[in-house]
VEXDREN-2710 file (C-alpha; in Angstrom, 1 decimal):
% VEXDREN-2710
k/r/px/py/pz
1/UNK/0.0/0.0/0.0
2/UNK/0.9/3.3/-0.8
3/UNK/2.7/5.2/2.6
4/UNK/3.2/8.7/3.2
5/UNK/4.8/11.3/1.0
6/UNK/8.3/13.1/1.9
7/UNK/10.0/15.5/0.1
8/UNK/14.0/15.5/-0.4
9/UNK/15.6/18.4/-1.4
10/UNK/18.9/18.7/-3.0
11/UNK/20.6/21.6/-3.4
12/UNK/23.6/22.0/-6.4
13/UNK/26.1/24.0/-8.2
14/UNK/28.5/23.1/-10.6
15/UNK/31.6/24.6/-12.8
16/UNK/32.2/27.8/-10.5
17/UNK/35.7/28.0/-11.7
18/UNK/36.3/30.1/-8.7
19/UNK/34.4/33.3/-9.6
20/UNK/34.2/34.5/-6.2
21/UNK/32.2/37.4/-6.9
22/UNK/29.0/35.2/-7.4
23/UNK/30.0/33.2/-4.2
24/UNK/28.6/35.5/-1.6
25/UNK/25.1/35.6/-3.8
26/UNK/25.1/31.9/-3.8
27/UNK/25.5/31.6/-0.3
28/UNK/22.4/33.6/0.4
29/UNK/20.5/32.3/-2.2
30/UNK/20.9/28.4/-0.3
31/UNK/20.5/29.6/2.7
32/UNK/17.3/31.2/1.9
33/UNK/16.1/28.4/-0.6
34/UNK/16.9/26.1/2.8
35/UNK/14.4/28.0/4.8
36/UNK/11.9/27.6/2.3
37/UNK/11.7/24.1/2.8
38/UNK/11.5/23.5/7.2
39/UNK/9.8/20.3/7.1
40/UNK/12.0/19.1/4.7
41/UNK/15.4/17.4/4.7
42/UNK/17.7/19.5/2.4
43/UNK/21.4/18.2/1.4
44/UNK/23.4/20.9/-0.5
45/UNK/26.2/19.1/-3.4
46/UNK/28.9/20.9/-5.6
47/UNK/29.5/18.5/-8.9
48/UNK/33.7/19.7/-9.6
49/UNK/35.5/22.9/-10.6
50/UNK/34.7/25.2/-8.0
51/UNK/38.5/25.8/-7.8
52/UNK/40.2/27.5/-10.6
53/UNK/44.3/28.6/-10.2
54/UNK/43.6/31.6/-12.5
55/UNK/42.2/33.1/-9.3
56/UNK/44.2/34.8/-6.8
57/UNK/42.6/33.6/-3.8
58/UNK/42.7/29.8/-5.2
59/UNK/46.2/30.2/-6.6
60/UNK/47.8/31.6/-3.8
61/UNK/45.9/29.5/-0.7
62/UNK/46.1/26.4/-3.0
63/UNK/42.5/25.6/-3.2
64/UNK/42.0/26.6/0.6
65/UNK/39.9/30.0/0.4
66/UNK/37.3/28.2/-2.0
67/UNK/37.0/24.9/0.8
68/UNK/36.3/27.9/3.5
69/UNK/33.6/29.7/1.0
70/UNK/32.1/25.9/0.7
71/UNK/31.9/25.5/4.7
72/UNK/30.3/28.9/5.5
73/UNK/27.6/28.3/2.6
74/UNK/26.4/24.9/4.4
75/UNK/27.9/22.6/1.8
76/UNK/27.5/18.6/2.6
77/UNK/28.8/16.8/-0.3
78/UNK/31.9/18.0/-3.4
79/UNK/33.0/15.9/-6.1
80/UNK/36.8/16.8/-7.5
81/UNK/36.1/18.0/-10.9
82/UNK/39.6/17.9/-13.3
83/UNK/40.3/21.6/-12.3
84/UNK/40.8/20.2/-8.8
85/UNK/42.7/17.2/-9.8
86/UNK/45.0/18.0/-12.6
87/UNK/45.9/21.5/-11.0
88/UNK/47.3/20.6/-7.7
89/UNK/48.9/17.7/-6.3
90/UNK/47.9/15.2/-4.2
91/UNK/49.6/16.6/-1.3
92/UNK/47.5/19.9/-2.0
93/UNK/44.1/18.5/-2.3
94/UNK/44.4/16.0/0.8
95/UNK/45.8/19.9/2.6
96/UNK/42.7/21.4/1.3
97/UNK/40.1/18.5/2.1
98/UNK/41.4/16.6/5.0
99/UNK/41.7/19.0/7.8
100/UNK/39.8/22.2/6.6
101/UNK/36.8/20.8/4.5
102/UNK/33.4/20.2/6.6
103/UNK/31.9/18.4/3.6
104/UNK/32.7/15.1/2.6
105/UNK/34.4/14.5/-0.8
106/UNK/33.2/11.9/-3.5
107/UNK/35.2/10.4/-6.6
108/UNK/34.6/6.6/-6.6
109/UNK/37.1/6.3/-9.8
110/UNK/39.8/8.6/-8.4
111/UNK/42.4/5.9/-6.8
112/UNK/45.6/6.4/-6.0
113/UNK/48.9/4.5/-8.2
114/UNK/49.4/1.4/-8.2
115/UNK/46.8/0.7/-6.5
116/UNK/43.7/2.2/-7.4
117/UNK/42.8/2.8/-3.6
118/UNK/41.0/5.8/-2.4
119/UNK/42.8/8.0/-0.2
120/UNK/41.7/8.1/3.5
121/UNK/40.1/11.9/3.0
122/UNK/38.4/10.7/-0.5
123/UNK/34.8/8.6/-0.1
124/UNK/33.6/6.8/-3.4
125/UNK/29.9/7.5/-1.6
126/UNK/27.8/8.3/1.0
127/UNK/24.5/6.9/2.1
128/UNK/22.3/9.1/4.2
129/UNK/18.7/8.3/5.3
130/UNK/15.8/10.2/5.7
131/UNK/12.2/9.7/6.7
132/UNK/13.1/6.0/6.5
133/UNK/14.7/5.9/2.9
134/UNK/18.4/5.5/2.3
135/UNK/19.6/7.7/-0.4
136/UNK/23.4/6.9/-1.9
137/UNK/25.2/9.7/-3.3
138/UNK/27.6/8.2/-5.8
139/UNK/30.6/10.3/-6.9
140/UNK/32.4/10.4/-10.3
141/UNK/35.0/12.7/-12.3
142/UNK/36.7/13.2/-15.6
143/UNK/38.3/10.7/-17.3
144/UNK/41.5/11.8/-18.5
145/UNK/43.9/8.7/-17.2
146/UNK/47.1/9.8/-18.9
147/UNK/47.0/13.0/-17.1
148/UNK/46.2/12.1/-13.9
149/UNK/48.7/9.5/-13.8
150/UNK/51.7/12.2/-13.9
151/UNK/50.5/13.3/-10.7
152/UNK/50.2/9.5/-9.2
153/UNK/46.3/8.9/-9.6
154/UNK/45.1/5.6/-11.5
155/UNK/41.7/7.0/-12.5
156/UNK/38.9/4.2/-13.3
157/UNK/37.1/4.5/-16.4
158/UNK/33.6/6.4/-15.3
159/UNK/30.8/4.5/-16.6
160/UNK/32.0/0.7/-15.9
161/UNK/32.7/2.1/-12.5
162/UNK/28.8/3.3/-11.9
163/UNK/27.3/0.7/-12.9
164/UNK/29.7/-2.1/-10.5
165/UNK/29.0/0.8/-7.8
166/UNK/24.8/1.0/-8.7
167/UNK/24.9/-2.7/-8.7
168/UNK/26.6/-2.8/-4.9
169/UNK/23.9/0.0/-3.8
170/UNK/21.2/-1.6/-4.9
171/UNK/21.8/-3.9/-1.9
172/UNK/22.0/-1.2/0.4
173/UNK/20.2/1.9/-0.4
174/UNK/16.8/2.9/-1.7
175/UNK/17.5/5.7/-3.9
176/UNK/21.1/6.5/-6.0
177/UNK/22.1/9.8/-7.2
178/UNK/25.0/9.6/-8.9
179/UNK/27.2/13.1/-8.8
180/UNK/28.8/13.5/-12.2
181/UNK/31.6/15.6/-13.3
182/UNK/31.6/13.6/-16.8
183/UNK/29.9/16.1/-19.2
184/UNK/26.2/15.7/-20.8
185/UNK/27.3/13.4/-23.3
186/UNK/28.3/10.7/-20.7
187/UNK/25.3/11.3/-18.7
188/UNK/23.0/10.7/-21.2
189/UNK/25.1/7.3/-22.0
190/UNK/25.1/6.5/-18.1
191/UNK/21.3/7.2/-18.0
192/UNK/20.6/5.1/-21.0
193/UNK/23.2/2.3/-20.3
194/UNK/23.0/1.8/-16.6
195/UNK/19.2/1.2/-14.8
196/UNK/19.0/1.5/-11.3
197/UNK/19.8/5.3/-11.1
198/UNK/17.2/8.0/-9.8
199/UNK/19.0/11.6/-10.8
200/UNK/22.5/12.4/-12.0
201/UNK/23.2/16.1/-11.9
202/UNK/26.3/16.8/-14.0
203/UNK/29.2/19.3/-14.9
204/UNK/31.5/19.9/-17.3
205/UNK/30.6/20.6/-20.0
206/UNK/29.2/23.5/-18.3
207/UNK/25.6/22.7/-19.5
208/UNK/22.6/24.5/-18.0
209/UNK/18.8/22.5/-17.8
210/UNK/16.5/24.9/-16.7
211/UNK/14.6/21.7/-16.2
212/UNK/15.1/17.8/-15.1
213/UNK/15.7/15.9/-18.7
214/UNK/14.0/12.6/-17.7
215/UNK/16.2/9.9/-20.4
216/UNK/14.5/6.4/-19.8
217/UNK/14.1/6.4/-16.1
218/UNK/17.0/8.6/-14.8
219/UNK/16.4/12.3/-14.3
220/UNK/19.2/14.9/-15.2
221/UNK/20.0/18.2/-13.7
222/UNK/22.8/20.9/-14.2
223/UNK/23.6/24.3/-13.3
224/UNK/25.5/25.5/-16.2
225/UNK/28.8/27.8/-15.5
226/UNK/30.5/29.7/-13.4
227/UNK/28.3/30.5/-10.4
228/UNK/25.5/32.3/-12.3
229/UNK/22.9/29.7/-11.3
230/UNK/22.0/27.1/-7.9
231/UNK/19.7/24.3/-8.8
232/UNK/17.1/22.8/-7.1
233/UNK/15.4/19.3/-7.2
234/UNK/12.7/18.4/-5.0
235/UNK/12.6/14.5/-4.8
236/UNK/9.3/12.8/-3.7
237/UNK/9.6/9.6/-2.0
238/UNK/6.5/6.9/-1.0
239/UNK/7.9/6.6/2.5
240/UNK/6.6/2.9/2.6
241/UNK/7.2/1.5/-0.4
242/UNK/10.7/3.8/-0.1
243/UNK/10.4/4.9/-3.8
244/UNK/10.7/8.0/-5.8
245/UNK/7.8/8.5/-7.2
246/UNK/8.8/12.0/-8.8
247/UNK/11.4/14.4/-9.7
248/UNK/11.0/18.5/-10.1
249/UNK/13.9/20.6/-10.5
250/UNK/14.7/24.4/-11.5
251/UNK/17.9/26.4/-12.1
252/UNK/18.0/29.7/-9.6
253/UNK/19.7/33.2/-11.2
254/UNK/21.7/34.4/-7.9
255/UNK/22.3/37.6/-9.4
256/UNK/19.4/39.3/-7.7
257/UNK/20.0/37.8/-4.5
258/UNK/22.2/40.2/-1.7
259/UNK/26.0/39.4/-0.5
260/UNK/26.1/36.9/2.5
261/UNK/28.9/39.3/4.3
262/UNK/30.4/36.3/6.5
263/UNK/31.1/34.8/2.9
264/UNK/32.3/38.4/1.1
265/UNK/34.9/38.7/4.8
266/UNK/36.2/35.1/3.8
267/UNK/37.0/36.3/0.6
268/UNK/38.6/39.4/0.9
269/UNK/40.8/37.7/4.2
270/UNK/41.7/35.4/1.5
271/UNK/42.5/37.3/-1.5
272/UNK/45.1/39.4/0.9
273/UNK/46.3/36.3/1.7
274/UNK/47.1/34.8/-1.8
275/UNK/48.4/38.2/-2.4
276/UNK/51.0/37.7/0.0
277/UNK/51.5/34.5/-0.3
278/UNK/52.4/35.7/-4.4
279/UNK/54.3/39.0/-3.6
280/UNK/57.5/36.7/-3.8
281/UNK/59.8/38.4/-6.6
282/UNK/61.3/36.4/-9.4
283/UNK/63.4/38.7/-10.9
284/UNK/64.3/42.1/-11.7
285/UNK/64.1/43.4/-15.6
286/UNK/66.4/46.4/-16.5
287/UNK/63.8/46.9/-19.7
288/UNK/60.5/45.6/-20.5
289/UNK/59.4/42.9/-22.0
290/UNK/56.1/43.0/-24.6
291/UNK/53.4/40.6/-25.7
292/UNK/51.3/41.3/-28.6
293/UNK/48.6/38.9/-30.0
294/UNK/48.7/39.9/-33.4
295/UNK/53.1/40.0/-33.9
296/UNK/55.7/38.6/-32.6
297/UNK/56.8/39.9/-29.6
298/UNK/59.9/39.6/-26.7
299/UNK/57.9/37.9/-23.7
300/UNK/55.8/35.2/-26.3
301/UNK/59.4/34.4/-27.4
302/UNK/60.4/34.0/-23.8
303/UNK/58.1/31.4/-22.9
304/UNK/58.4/29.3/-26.1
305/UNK/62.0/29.5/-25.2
306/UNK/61.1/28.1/-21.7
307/UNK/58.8/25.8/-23.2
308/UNK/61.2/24.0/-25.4
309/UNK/64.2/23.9/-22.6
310/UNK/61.8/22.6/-20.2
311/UNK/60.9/19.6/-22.0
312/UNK/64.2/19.3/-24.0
313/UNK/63.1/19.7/-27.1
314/UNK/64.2/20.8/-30.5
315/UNK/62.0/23.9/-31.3
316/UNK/59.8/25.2/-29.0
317/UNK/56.3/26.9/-30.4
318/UNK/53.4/28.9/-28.3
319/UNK/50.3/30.8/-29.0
320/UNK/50.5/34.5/-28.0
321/UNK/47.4/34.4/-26.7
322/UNK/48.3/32.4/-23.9
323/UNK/49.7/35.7/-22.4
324/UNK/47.5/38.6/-21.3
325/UNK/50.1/41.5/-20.4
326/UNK/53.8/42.0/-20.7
327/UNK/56.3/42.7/-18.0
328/UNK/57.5/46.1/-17.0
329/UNK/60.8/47.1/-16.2
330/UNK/61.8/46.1/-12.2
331/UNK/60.6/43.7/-10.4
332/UNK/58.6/40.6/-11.2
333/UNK/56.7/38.6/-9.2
334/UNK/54.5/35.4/-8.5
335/UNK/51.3/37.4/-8.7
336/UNK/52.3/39.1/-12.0
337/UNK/52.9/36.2/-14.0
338/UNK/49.6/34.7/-12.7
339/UNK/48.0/38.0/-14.2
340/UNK/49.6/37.7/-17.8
341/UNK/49.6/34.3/-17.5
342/UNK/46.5/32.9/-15.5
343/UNK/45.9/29.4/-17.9
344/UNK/45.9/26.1/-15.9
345/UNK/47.5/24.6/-19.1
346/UNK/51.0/22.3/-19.2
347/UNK/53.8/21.9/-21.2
348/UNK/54.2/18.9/-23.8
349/UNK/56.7/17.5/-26.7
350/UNK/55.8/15.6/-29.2
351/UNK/56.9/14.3/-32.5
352/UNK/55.5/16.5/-35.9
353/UNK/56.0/16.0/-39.5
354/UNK/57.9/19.1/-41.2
355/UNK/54.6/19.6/-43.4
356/UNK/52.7/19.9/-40.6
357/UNK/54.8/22.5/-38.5
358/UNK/54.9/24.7/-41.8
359/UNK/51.1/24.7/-41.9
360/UNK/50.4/25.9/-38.6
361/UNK/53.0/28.4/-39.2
362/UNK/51.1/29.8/-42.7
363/UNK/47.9/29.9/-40.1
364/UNK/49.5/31.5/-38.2
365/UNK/49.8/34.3/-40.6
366/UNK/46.2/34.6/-40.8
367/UNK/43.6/36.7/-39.2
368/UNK/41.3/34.1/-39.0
369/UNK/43.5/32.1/-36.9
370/UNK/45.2/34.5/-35.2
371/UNK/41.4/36.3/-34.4
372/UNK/39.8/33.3/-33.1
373/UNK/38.6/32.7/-29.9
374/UNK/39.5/30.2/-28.0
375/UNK/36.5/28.2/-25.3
376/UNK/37.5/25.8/-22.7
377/UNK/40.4/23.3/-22.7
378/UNK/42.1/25.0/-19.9
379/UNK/42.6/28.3/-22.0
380/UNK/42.0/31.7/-19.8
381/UNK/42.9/33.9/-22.8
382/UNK/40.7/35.9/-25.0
383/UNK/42.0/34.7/-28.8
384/UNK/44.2/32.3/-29.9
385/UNK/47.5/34.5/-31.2
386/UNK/50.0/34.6/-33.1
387/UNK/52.5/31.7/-32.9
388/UNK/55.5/32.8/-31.1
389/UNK/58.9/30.3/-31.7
390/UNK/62.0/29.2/-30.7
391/UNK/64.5/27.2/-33.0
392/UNK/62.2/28.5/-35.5
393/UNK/63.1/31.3/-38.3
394/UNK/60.3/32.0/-40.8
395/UNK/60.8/34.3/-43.9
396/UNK/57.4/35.3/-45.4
397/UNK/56.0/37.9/-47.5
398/UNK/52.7/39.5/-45.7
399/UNK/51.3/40.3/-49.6
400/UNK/51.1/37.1/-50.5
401/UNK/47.7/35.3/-50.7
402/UNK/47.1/32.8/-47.9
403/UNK/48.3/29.8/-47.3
404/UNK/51.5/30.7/-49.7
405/UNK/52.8/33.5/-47.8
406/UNK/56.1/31.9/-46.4
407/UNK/59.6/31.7/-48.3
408/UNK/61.4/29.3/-46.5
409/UNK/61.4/27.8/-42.9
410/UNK/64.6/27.3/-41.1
411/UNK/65.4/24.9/-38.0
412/UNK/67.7/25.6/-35.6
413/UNK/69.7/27.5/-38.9
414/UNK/69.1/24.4/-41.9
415/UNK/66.0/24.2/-43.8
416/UNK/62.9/22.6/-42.7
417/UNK/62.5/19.2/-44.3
418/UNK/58.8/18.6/-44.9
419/UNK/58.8/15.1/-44.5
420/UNK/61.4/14.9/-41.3
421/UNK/60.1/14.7/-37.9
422/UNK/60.7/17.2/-35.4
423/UNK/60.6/17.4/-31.7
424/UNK/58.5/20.0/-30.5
425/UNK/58.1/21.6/-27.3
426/UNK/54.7/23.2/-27.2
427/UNK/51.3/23.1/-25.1
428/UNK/48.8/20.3/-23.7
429/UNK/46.1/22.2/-25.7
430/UNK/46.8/22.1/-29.3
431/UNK/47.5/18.3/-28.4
432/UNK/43.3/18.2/-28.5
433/UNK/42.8/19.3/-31.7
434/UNK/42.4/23.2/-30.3
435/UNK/43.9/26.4/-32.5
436/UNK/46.3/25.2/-35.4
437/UNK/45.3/21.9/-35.8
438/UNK/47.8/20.2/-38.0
439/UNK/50.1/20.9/-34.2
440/UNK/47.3/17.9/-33.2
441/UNK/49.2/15.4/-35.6
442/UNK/51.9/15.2/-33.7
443/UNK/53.3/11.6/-32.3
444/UNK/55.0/10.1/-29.1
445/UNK/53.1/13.1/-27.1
446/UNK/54.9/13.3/-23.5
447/UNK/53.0/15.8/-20.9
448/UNK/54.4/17.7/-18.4
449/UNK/52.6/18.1/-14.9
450/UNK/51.6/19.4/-12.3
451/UNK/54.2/22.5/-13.7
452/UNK/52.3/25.0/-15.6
453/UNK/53.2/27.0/-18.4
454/UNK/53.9/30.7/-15.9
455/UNK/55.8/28.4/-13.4
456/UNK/58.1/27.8/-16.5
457/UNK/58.2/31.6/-17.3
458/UNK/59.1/31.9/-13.9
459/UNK/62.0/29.3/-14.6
460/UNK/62.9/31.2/-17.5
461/UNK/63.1/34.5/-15.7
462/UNK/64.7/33.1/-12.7
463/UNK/67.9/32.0/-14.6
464/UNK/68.2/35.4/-15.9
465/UNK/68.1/36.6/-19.3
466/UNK/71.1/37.1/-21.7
467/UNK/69.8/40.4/-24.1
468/UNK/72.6/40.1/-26.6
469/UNK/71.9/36.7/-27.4
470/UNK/68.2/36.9/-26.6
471/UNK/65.9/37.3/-30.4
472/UNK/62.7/38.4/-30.5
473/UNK/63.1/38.1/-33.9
474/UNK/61.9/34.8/-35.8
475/UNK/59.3/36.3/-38.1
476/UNK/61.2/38.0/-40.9
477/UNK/59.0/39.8/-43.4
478/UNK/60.3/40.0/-46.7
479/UNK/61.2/43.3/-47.9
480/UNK/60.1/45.1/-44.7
481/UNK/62.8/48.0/-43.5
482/UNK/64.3/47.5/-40.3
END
């Protein structure tokens, strides 16, 4: 016979990417959507990337400033999206989580090498119960294996993992909602390929549903991007035959919602503190150095110079857009190069075909190319840039029509042979198929982590720089006056 009816509410956000300034609106806007429900029980989840290192305050308190945010809003539950996992160690994330968070943290396929075992502050669930009904929160993130595994995590793939962890719950719990910081895509397949699940609510892919997408009997929710929206499911449960019996959901703008000032006084303590923490100078310039998207310039030279020393390569080649301000003359520090240089993205080498280098150079002459913006993929620029080298000399002739505009290609001083492979220090990102996309093609790819691409400026800088020798000349235009 059919019991009473209780209500469940869960609370979510997803893919803040540490935009603070939304976080003192969000923490009014639960707490108020909390009071709304008194009878009810209401859990509060975050679904991954709530921490971003482009951010002062996560940069400079590793991660710490956005796990006090999370306790003062009344979070209970976090998965580890890849920002988290691929942008600080190990050592970070257990500093973070194991003393200071008051939340627990999911990731059932996050392990630890060789073993695969969870560490002690990581939970692959939790089951809670309420009005009589056990409800298991099942936690899940990013596959990206290769990655991971530079920074000693043996990540499980996602969906066999659900469904040998659905198949376990079923045993023990009434209800599974499985936490997902897999993208749309792979909910949908984990929807449609694994029964037994109630609601996923997902991230990302940074994918708003203004409503629950119902896909055959599981029930999909997400919150889109970057703090602009909380989301809300109210979960009704037959409290005797302990089943859900129906799912409603919305997406909450926080923008009109006021500041929670306990939150905003967090924040600010915080950002003073990652200042500090960042104040550390690098170096002292006795003359600038410039960046410019759309030529080649000293400091975009600089870092493919770093780039291709780092990993030991034979050229080195980056986008210009991956830099968002030169250096002035005088001191540099820690927070500067995160302001010019704020992407969470890492070095790489890899093998690439002559042909295919001298494409992406010809692009690179183009305004199409050099113009286009750039989404996702660990990119906190605007546009993608000119390429900037190193080991690389071009001679081309701006008048010429596209794709034909360059004379001759040199390599470390002998001409580029089209059908030779180099090896090429670069970035993770064109590695995805992102920019110039012949640099995609390239074999025997070798990443570089946790180290990101200002941590190897500030290698670069830190050595010192040697002007006479220095060239922030690889781009020689035919005919063009000095």
């Amino acid at each position: 016979m059919p019991g009473e009816r209780r209500k469940l509410i869960v609370l979510y956000t997803n893919d803040i990417h540490s935009h603070f300034e939304q976080m003192p609106k969000i923490a009014t806007a639960i707490r108020q959507l909390k009071q709304s429900h008194p009878l009810d029980p209401v859990i509060t989840v975050d679904i991954g990337d709530h921490m971003d290192r482009m951010r002062v305050e996560t940069d400079g308190t590793e991660g710490q400033a956005n796990v006090e945010v999370m306790n003062a809003t009344g979070y209970n539950l976090a998965v580890p999206g890849n920002n988290e996992g691929l942008t600080f160690t190990m050592q970070q994330l257990e500093a973070a989580y194991s003393s200071k968070a008051k939340f627990d943290v999911l990731a059932s396929n996050m392990g630890m090498m060789p073993s695969g075992r969870l560490p002690y502050w990581l939970k692959p669930y939790q089951i809670r119960d309420w009005f009589g009904v056990k409800v298991a929160f099942l936690g899940v993130t990013a596959y990206y294996p290769d990655f991971y595994q530079l920074l000693d995590w043996k990540l499980d793939d996602p969906l066999p993992n659900v469904a040998r962890w659905v198949e376990r719950l079923k045993e023990e719990a009434d209800s599974i909602i499985v936490l997902s910081h897999l993208g749309l895509t792979n909910d949908r397949r984990m929807a449609e390929q694994i029964p037994g699940i109630d609601l996923i609510l997902g991230a990302h892919t940074h994918h708003l549903l203004e409503e629950p997408l119902l896909v055959e009997n599981t029930y999909i929710g997400a919150a889109g991007k970057f703090g602009q929206y909380v989301g809300e499911m109210e979960l009704t449960y037959d409290t005797s035959l302990k089943k859900l019996e129906r799912v409603e959901g919305r997406v909450i703008e926080v923008d009109s919602y006021e500041e929670a000032g306990d939150v905003v006084e967090i924040i600010e303590r915080c950002r003073e503190q990652g200042k500090a923490y960042l104040s550390t100078t690098i170096t002292s310039l006795d003359r600038p150095l410039t960046i410019a998207w759309r030529q080649e310039s000293g400091l975009g030279n600089l870092l493919a110079s770093g780039v291709r020393r780092w990993v030991d390569a034979e050229v080195g080649i980056i986008n210009a857009g991956q830099l968002l301000g030169g250096l002035e003359e005088g001191p540099v520090t820690k927070l500067r190069l995160l302001q010019v240089c704020p992407s969470p993205i890492n070095p790489c080498k890899f093998w690439l075909r002559g042909d295919h280098l001298a494409l992406a150079l010809e692009q690179s002459l183009l305004d199409e190319f050099i113009d286009k913006e750039i989404r996702g993929f660990g990119f906190r620029g605007k546009v993608l840039g000119m390429l900037c080298l190193d080991g690389i000399d071009v001679d081309y002739d701006a008048a010429a029509p596209s794709y034909h505009k360059i004379r001759q290609i040199y390599i470390n001083g002998l001409p580029l042979e089209p059908e030779r492979h180099y090896l090429v220090g670069s970035l993770d990102m064109f590695t995805f198929g992102v920019g110039y996309l012949s640099l995609s093609k390239g074999t025997g790819t070798e990443y570089y982590l946790p180290e990101f691409l200002r941590e190897v400026l500030e290698h670069q800088l830190s050595i010192g720089i040697d002007w006479d020798s220095f060239s922030a000349s690889h781009w020689r235009e035919i005919g063009k006056k000095d």
